[in-house]
MIDOSE-1310 file (N, C-alpha, C; in nm, 2 decimals, decimal comma, always signed):
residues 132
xxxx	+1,19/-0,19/-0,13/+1,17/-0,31/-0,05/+1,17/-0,44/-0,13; +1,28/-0,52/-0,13/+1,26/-0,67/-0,17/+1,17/-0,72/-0,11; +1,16/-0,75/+0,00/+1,08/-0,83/+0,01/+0,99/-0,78/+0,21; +0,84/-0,85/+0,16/+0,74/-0,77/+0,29/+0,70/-0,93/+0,38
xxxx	+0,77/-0,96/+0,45/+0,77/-1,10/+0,61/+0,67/-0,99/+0,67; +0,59/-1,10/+0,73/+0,50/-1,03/+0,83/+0,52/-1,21/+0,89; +0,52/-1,19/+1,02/+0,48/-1,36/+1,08/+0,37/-1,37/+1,16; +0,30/-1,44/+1,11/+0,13/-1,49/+1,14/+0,13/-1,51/+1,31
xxxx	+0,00/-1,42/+1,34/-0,08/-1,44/+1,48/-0,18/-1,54/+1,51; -0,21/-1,49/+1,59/-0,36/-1,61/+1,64/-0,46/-1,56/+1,50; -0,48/-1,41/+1,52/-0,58/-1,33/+1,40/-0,54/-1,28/+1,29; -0,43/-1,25/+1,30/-0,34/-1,25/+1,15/-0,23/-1,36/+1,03
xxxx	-0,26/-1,33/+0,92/-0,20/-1,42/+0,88/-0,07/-1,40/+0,86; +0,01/-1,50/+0,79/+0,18/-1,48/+0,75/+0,16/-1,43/+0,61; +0,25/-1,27/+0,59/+0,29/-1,27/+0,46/+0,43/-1,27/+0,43; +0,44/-1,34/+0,31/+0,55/-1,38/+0,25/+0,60/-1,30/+0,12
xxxx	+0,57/-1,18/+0,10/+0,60/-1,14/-0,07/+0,73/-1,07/-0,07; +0,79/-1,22/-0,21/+0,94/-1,19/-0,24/+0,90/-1,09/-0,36; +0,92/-0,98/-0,34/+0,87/-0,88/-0,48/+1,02/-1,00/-0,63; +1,11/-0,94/-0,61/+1,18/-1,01/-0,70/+1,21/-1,11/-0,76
xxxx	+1,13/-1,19/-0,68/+1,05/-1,34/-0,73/+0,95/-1,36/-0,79; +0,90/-1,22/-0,77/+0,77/-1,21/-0,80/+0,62/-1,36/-0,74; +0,66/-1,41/-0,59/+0,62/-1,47/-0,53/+0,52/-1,41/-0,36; +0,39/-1,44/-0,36/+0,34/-1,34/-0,23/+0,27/-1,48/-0,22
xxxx	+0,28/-1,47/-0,10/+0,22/-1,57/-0,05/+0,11/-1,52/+0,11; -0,01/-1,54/+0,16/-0,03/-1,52/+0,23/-0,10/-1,70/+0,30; -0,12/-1,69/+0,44/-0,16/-1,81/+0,49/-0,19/-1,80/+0,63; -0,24/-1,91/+0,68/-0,36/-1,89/+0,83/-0,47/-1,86/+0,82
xxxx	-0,45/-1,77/+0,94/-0,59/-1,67/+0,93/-0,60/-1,52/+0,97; -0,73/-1,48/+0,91/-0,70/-1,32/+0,91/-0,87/-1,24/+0,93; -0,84/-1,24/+1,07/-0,96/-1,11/+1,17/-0,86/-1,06/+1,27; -0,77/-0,96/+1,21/-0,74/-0,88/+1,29/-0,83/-0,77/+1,34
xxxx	-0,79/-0,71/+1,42/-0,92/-0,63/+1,50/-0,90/-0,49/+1,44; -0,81/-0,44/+1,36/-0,81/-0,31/+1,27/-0,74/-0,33/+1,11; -0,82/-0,39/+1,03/-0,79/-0,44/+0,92/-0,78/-0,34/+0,83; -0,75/-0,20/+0,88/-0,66/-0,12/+0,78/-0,51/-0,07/+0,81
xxxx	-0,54/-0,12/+0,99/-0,39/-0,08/+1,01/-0,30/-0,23/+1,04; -0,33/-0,35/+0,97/-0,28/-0,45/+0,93/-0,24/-0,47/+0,79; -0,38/-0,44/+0,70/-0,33/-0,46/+0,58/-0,28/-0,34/+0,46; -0,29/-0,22/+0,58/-0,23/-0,08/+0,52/-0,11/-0,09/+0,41
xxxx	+0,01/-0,14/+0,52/+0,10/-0,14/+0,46/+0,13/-0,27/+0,35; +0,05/-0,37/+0,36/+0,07/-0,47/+0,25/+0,05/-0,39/+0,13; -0,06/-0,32/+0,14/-0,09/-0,24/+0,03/-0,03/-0,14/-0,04; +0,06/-0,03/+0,04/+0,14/+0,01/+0,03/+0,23/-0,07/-0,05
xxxx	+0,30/-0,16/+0,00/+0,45/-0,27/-0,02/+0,36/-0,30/-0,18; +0,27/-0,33/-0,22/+0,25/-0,40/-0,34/+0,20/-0,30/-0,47; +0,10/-0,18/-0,41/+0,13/-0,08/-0,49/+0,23/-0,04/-0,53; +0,38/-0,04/-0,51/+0,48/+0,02/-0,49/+0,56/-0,08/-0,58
xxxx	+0,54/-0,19/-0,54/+0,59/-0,28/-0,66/+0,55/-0,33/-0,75; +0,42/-0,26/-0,76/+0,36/-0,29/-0,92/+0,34/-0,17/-1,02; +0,36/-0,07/-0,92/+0,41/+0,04/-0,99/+0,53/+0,05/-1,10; +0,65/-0,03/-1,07/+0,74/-0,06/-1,13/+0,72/-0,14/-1,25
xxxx	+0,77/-0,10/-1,37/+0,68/-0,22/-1,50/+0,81/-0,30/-1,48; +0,76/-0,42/-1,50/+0,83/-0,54/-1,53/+0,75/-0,68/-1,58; +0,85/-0,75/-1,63/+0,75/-0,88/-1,72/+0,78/-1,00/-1,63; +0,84/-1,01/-1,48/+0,84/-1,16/-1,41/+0,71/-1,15/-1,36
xxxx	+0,66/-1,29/-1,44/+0,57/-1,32/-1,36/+0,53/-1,33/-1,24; +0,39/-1,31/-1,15/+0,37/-1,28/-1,00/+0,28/-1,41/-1,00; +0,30/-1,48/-0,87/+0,24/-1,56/-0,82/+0,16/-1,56/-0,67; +0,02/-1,55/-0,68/-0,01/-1,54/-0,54/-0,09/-1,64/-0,49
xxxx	-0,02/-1,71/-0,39/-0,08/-1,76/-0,35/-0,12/-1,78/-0,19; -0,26/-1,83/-0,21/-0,34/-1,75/-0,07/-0,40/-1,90/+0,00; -0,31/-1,96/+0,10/-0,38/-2,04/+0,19/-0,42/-2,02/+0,37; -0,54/-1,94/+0,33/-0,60/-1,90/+0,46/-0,68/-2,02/+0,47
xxxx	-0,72/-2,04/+0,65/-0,77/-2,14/+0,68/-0,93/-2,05/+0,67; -0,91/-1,96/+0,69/-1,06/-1,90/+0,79/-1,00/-1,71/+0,75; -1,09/-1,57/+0,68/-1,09/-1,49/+0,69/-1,23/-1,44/+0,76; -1,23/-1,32/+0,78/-1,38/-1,26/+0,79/-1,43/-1,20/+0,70
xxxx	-1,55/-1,10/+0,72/-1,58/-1,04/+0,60/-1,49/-0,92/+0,54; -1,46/-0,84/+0,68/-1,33/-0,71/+0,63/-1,21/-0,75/+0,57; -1,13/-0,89/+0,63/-1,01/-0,98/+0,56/-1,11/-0,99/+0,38; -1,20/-1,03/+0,37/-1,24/-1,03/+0,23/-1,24/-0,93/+0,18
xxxx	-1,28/-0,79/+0,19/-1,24/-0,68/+0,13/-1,09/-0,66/+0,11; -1,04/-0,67/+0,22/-0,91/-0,63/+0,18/-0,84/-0,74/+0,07; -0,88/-0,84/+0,06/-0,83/-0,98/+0,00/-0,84/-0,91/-0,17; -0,99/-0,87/-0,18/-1,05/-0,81/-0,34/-0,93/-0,73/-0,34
xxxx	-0,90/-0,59/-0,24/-0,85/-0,49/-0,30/-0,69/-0,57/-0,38; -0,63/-0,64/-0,31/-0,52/-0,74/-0,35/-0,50/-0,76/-0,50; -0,62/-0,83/-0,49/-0,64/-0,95/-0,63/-0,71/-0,84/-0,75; -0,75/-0,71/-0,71/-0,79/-0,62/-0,81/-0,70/-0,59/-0,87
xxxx	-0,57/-0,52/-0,76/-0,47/-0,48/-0,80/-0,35/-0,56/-0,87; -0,37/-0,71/-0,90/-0,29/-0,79/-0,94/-0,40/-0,81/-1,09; -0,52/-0,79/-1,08/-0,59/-0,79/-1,22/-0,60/-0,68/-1,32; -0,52/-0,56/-1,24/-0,49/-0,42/-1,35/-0,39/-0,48/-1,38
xxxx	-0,26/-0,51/-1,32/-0,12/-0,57/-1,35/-0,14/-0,68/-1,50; -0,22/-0,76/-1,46/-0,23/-0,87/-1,57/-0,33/-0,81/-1,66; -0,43/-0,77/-1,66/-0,49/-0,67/-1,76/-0,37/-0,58/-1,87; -0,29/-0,52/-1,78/-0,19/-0,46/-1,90/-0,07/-0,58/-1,94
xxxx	-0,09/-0,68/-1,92/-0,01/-0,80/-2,03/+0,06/-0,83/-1,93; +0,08/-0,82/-1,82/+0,19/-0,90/-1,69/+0,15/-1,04/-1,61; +0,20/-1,18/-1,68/+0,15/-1,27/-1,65/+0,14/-1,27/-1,47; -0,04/-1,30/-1,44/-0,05/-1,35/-1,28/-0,12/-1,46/-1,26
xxxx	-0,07/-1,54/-1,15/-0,13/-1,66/-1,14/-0,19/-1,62/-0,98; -0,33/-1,64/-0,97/-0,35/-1,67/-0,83/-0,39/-1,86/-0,82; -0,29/-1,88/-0,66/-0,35/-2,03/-0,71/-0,42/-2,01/-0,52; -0,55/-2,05/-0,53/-0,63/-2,06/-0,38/-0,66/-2,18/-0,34
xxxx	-0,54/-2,21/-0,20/-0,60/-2,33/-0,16/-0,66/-2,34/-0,05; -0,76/-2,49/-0,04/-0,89/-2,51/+0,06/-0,81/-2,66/+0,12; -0,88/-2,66/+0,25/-0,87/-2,83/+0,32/-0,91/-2,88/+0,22; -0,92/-3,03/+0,24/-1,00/-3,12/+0,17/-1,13/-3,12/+0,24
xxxx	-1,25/-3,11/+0,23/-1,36/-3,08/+0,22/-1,42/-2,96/+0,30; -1,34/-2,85/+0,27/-1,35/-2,69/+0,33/-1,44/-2,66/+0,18; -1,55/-2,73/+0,16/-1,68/-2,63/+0,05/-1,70/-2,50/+0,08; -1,70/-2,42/+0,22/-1,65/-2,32/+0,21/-1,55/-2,19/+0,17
xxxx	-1,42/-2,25/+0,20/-1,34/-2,18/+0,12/-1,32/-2,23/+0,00; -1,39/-2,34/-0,08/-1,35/-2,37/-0,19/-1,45/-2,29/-0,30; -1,57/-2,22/-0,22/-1,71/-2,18/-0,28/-1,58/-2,02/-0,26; -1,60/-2,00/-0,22/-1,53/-1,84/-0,20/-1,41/-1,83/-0,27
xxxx	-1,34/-1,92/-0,30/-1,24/-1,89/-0,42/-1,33/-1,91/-0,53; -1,44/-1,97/-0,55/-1,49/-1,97/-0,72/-1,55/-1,82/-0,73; -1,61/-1,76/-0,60/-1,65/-1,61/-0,60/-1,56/-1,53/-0,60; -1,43/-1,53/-0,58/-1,35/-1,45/-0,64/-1,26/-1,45/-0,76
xxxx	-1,29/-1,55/-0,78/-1,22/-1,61/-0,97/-1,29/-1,54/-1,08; -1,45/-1,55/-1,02/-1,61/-1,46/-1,09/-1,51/-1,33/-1,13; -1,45/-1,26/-1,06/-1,51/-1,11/-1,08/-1,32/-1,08/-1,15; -1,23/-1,16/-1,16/-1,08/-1,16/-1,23/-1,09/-1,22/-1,33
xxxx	-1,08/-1,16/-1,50/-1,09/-1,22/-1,62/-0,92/-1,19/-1,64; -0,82/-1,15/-1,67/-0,69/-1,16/-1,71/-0,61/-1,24/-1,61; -0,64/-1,28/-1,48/-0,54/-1,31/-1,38/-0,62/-1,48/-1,45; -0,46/-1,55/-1,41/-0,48/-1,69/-1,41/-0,51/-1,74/-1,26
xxxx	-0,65/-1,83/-1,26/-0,70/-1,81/-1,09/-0,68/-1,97/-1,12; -0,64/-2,05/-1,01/-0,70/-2,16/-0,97/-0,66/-2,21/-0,85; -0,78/-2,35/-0,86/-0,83/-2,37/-0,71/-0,77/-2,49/-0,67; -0,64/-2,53/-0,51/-0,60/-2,63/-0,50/-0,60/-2,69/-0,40
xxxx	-0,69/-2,80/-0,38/-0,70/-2,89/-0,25/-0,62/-2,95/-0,23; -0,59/-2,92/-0,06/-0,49/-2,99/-0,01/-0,49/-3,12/+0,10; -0,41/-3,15/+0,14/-0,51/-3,18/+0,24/-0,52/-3,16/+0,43; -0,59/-3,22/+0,49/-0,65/-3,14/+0,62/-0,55/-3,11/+0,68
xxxx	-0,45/-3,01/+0,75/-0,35/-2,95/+0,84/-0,21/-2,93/+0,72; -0,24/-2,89/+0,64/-0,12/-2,87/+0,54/-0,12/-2,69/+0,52; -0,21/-2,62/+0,56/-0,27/-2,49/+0,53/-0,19/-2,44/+0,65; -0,15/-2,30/+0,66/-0,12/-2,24/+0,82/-0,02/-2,30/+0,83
């Protein structure tokens, strides 16, 4: 699979990952009402391409407006699996953007930057309706 389009709902978000770009992008929002048989297969699709060794760098970036707490589990399992990738020498950039005064999502990307020491993380304000 080149590449995993999913196109964003009211409760799901859009994913964009060009595996050969090494570009994933997700955005909106995300409380689907079975958040394993939504993010199953993302999981799948990116296991499967990280499985493969290669040195282009991966870029993810994540402009959700609003997740829940299950979209946050699944979000870690993501960003774990992009932090074994860059752990064994494969440059990753996450870059997480927030509204302009969304201290909420701006507080929740510094709690997930905490827990990724090889992934390159950072945080970029945008501004209000540029997200989604």
């Amino acid at each position: 699979m080149d590449i995993l389009s999913i196109a964003a709902t009211g409760r799901t978000p859009g994913v964009a990952f060009d595996f050969p770009a090494g570009q994933l992008r997700l955005t909106g929002e995300s409380y689907p009402d079975d958040v394993a048989t939504f993010f199953g297969p993302i999981f799948t699709a990116l296991r499967d391409y990280l499985a493969v060794p290669g040195d282009t760098p991966i870029r993810f970036d994540m402009e959700l407006l609003y997740f829940n707490s299950s979209s946050a589990k699944a979000l870690m399992n993501i960003l774990q699996m992009l932090e074994a990738v860059a752990k064994a020498g494969r440059p990753v950039a996450v870059v997480w953007s927030h509204e302009e005064g969304d201290e909420s999502m701006r507080e929740l990307g510094e709690d997930f930057a905490e827990d990724l020491r090889h992934v390159a993380f950072s945080l970029r304000e945008v501004p209000i309706g540029e997200i989604g």
